[in-house]
C-alpha positions in Angstrom: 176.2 172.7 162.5 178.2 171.6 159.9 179.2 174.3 157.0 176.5 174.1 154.4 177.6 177.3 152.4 178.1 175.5 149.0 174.8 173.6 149.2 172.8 177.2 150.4 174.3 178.7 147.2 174.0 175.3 144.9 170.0 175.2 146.0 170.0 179.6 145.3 168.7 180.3 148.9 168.7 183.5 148.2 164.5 184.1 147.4 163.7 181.0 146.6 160.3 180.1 148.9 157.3 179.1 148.3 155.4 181.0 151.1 152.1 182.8 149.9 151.5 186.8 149.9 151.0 187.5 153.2 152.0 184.5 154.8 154.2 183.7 157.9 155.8 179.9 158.5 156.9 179.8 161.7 159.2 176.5 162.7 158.8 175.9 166.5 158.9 172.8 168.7 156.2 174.2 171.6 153.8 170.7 171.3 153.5 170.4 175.4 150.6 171.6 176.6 151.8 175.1 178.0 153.9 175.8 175.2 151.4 174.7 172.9 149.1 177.3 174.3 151.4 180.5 174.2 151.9 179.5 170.6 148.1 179.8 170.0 148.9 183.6 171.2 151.1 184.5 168.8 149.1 183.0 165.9 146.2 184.6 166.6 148.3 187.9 166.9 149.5 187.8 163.6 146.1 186.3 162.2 144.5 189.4 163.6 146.7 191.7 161.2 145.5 189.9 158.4 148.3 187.6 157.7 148.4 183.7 157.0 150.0 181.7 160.0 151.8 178.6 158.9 152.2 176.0 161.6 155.6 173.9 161.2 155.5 172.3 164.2 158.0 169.8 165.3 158.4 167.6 168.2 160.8 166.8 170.6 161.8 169.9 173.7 165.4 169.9 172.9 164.6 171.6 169.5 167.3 168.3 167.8 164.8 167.1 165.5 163.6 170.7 164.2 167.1 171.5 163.4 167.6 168.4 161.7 164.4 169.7 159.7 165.0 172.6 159.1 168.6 172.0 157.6 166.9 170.1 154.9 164.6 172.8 154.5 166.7 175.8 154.0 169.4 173.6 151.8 166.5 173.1 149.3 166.3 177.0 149.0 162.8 176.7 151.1 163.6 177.8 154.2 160.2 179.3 156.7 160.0 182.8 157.5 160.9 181.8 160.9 162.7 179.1 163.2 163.0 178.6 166.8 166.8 179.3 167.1 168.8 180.7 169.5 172.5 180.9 171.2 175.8 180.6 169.0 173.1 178.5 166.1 172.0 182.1 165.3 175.2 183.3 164.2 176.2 180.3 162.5 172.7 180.5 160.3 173.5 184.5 159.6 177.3 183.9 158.5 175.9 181.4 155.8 173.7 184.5 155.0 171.0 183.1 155.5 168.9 185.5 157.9 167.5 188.3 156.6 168.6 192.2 158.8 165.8 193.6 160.6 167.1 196.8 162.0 164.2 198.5 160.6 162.0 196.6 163.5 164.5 196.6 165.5 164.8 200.3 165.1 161.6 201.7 164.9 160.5 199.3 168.3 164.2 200.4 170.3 164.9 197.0 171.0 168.4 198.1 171.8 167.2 200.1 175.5 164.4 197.1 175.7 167.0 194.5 175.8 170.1 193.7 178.1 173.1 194.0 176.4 174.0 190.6 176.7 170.9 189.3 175.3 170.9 191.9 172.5 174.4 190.8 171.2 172.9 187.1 171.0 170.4 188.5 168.5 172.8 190.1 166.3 175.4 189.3 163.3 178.3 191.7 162.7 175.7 194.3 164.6 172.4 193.8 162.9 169.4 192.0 164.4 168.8 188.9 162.7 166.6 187.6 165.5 163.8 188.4 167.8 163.5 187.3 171.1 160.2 185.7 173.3 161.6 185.7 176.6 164.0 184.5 179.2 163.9 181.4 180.9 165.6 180.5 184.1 167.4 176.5 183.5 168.2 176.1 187.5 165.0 175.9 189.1 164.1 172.8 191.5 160.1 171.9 191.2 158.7 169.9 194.5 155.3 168.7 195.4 154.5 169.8 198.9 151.8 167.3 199.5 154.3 164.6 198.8 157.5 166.1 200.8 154.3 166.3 203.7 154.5 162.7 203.6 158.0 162.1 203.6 158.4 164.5 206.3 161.2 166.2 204.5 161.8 170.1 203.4 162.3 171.5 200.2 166.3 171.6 199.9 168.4 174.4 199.1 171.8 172.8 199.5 173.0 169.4 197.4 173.4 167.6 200.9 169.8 168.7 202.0 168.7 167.3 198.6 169.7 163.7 199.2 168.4 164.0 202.6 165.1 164.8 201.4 165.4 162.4 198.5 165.9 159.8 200.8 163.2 160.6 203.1 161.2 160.3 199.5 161.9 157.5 199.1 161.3 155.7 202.0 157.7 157.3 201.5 157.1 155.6 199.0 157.5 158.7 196.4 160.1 158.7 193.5 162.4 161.1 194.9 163.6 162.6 191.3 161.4 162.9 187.8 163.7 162.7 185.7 163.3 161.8 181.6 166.3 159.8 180.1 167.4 162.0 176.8 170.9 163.7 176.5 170.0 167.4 177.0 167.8 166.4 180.4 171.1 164.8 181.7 173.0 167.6 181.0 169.7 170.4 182.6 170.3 168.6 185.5 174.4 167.9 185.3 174.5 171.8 184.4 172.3 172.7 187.9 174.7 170.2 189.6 178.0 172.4 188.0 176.8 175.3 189.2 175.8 174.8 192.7 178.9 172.4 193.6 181.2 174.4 192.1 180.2 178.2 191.6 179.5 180.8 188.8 182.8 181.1 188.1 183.7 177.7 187.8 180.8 177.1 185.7 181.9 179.6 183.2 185.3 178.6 183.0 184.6 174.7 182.6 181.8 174.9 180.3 182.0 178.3 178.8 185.3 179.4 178.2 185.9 175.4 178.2 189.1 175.8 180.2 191.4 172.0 180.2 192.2 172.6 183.5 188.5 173.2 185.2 187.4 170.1 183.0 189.4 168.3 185.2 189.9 169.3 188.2 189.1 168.6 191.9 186.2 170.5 191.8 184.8 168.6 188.2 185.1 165.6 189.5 182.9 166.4 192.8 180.5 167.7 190.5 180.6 164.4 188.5 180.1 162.4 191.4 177.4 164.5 193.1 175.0 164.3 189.1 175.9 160.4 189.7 174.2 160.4 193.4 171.4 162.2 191.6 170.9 159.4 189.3 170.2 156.8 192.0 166.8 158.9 192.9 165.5 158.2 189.9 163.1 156.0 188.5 163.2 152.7 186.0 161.3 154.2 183.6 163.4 157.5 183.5 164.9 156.3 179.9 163.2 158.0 176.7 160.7 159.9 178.9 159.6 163.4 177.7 160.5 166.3 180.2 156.6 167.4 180.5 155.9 163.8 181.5 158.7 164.0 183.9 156.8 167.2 185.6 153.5 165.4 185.5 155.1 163.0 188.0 155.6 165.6 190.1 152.1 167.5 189.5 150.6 164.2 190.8 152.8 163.4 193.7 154.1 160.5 192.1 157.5 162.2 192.2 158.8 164.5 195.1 161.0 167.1 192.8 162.0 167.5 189.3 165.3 169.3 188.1 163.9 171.6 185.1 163.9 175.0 183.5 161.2 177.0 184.4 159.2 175.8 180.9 157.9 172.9 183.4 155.7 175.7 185.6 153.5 176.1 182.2 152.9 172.6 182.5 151.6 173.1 186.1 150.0 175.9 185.4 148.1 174.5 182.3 147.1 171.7 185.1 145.3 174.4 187.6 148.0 174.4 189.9 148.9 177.1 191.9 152.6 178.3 192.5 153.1 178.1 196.7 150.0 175.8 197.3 150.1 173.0 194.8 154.3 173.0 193.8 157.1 175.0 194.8 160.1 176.4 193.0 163.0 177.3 194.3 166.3 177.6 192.8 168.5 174.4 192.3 170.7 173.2 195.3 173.3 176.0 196.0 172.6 178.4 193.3 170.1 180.5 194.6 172.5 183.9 193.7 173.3 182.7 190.1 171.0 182.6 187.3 171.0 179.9 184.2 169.8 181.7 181.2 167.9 180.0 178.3 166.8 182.8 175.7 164.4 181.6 173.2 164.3 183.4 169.7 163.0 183.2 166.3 165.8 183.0 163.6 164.5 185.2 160.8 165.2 183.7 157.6 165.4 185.5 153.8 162.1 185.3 152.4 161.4 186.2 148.7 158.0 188.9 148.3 157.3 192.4 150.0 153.8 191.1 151.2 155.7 188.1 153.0 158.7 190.1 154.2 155.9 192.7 155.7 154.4 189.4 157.2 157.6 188.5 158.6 158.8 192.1 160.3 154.8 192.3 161.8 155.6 188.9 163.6 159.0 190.5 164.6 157.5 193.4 166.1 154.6 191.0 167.6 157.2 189.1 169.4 158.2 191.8 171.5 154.9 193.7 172.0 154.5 194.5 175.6 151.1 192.5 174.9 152.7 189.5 173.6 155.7 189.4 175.8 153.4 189.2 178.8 150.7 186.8 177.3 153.1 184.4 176.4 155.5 184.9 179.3 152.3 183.8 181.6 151.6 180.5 179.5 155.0 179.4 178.8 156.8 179.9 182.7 159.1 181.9 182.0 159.4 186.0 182.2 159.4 189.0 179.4 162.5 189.7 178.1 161.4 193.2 177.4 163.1 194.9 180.7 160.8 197.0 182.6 158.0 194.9 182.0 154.8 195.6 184.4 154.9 191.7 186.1 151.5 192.1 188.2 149.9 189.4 186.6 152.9 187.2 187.2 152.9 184.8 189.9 156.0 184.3 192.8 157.9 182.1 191.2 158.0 184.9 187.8 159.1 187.5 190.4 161.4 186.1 191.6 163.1 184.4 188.2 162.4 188.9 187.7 164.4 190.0 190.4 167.4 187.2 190.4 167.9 187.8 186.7 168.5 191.3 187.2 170.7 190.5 190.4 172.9 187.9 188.7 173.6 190.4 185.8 174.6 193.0 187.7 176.6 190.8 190.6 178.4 188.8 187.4 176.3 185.1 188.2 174.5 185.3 185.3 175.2 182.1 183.1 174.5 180.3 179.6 172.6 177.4 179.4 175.1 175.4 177.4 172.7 172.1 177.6 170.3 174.7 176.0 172.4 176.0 172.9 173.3 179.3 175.2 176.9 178.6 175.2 178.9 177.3 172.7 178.9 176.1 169.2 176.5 173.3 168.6 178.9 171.1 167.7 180.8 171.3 170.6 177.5 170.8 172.7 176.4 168.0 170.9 180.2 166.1 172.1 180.2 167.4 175.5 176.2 166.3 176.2 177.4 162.4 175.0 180.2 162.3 177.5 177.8 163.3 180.3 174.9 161.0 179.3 177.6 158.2 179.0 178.2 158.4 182.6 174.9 159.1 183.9 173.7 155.5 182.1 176.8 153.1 182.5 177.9 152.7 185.8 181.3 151.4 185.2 182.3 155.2 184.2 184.6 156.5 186.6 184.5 160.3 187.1 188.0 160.2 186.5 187.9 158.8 182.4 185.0 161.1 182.3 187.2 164.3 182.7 189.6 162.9 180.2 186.6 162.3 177.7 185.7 166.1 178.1 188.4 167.3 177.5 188.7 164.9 174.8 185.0 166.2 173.3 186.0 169.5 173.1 188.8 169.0 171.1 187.8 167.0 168.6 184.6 169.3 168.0 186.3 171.8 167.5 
């Protein structure tokens, strides 16, 4: 995110909105038909204390296009009450001062023993909460359709060279061996999945964490490089442009044998009827069954001018992590409560055990950032590095080799 300080204070950010008494607008991109539900929850949650539910909904599951929005938004001193933000965004968004501090929820609810540390921190500026978060998500998750990997004869894989055996028993099956939707940060989902399980949790974090020059290009990079590549010739024509719920609904048919996705795609076969162990499967991606890909998803609470919208604003904030709401919308959306402690007996298997390895990677030092999903590093610098990657997935004159360089490359210039 560029700096935008001079325009916030040019366009008096500070109060200027146009929200009604009472009244809570809420930018979010959950349009897919899962996501769309668990919204529903929420709104009809704060609907229920009496306040107005604004809906500024915007396409598109990276969350790209509703940043682009809500720049625009918040530079013309009308920012919502609150966005879907999360990751390093958040603290680029509260040094602007644009967020508003809501300790006093934060407080009064004890998010602070609710919360993991590491997740807490995410949600803060300089120590106060400037966010609330919905839930955890688990980014290295393989989906597979056990009717169709019947008919290939093939088993669910759990290492990358059991994967291209069962994608090419897929194939000869007539099934598309990988759904797969052709937009930057589904490249990188998948080249992130690849990372890890080629290369470890430490080299994950030192090559697209901490960034490191020498992990960008090393041995072990350029394996994981050439393995995403092998990945791409599973994939279908059509793959380019494709949404990521479209993607899973190859795989909820049986057109597709197995999907590369955060756990967001369950909601999707959930919302379809099917059932996790009969209908799909999930297991974690090839070779990272004891590490654990985090995606947090948060509302950024902005400064809003009016006690009766600023009470509207801190109910949603406390709504958000109710136990009620955590586990309503933690059973629509896929992924689990980010409330620790939770009770999970209404979850289903694959919740449990997205549960339990959370808890496992924290304490064993596996637990990771999504960086394609704005867990990681500056936006900026995510933006660069997600170009290089879909560069080589779609031209195949890229060698793995200029690709390292261009990394490297990316994340100095974005800096």
């Amino acid at each position: 995110m560029t700096r935008i300080s001079v325009a916030l204070a040019a366009a008096g950010l500070m109060g200027a909105t146009l929200a009604q008494a009472g009244e809570v607008e809420v930018l979010h991109w959950w349009t897919s038909g899962g996501e769309a539900k668990a919204a529903a929850e929420l709104k009809a949650m704060m609907q229920a204390k009496g306040h107005t539910w604004k809906d500024f909904a915007v396409a598109g599951g990276g969350g790209d296009a509703a940043m682009t929005v809500l720049k625009s938004r918040v530079v013309s001193g009308n920012p919502p009450a609150a966005a879907q933000i999360k990751g390093p965004s958040i603290q680029e968004w509260a040094r602007e001062g644009a967020l508003a501090n809501m300790d006093a929820v934060a407080n009064a609810n004890k998010w602070d023993d609710l919360l993991p540390p590491v997740i807490a921190s995410g949600l803060k500026y300089e120590g106060h909460y400037v966010a609330a978060p919905v839930n955890v998500h688990r980014v290295n998750w393989l989906w597979a359709n056990p009717e169709a990997f019947k008919k290939a004869g093939a088993k669910v894989p759990t290492t990358w060279d059991e994967f291209f055996v069962a994608a090419e028993a897929l194939k000869k099956a007539g099934v598309i061996p990988v759904a797969h939707g052709g937009q930057n940060w589904q490249d990188f989902t998948t080249f992130e999945s690849v990372a890890l399980g080629v290369g470890g949790a430490d080299f994950y974090k030192k090559a697209l964490v901490q960034l490191d020059p020498g992990s960008l290009k090393s041995a072990t990079m350029e394996k994981v490089l050439t393995t995403f590549k092998k990945v791409k010739g599973y994939t279908d024509a059509n793959a380019p442009g494709r949404d990521w719920n479209l993607a899973t609904a190859m795989v909820i048919k049986g057109d597709a044998g197995m999907q590369l996705m955060g756990d967001w795609a369950k909601g999707e076969f959930l919302a379809a009827g099917k059932v996790p162990g009969k209908d799909f499967v999930c297991v974690a991606a090839p070779g990272t069954a004891k590490s654990y890909t985090y995606n947090v998803d948060s509302f950024a609470l902005f400064r809003v001018k009016g006690a009766d919208n600023q009470k509207a604003q801190q109910d949603f904030a406390q709504a958000i992590m109710s136990p009620e709401f955590q586990e309503v919308f933690n059973l629509n959306k896929g992924s689990i409560p980010v409330r620790l402690n939770m009770n999970l007996a209404k979850f289903d298997s694959c919740a449990k055990t997205s549960a339990t390895d959370f808890v496992a990677s924290s304490k064993g030092g596996s637990l990771v950032p999504s960086i394609a999903h704005g867990m990681a590093v500056p936006s900026a610098t995510e933006g660069a590095i997600k170009d290089v990657v879909s560069q080589f997935w779609n031209d195949d004159k890229l060698t793995a080799t200029v690709v390292m360089d261009r990394l490297v490359a990316a994340v100095k210039s974005s800096k």
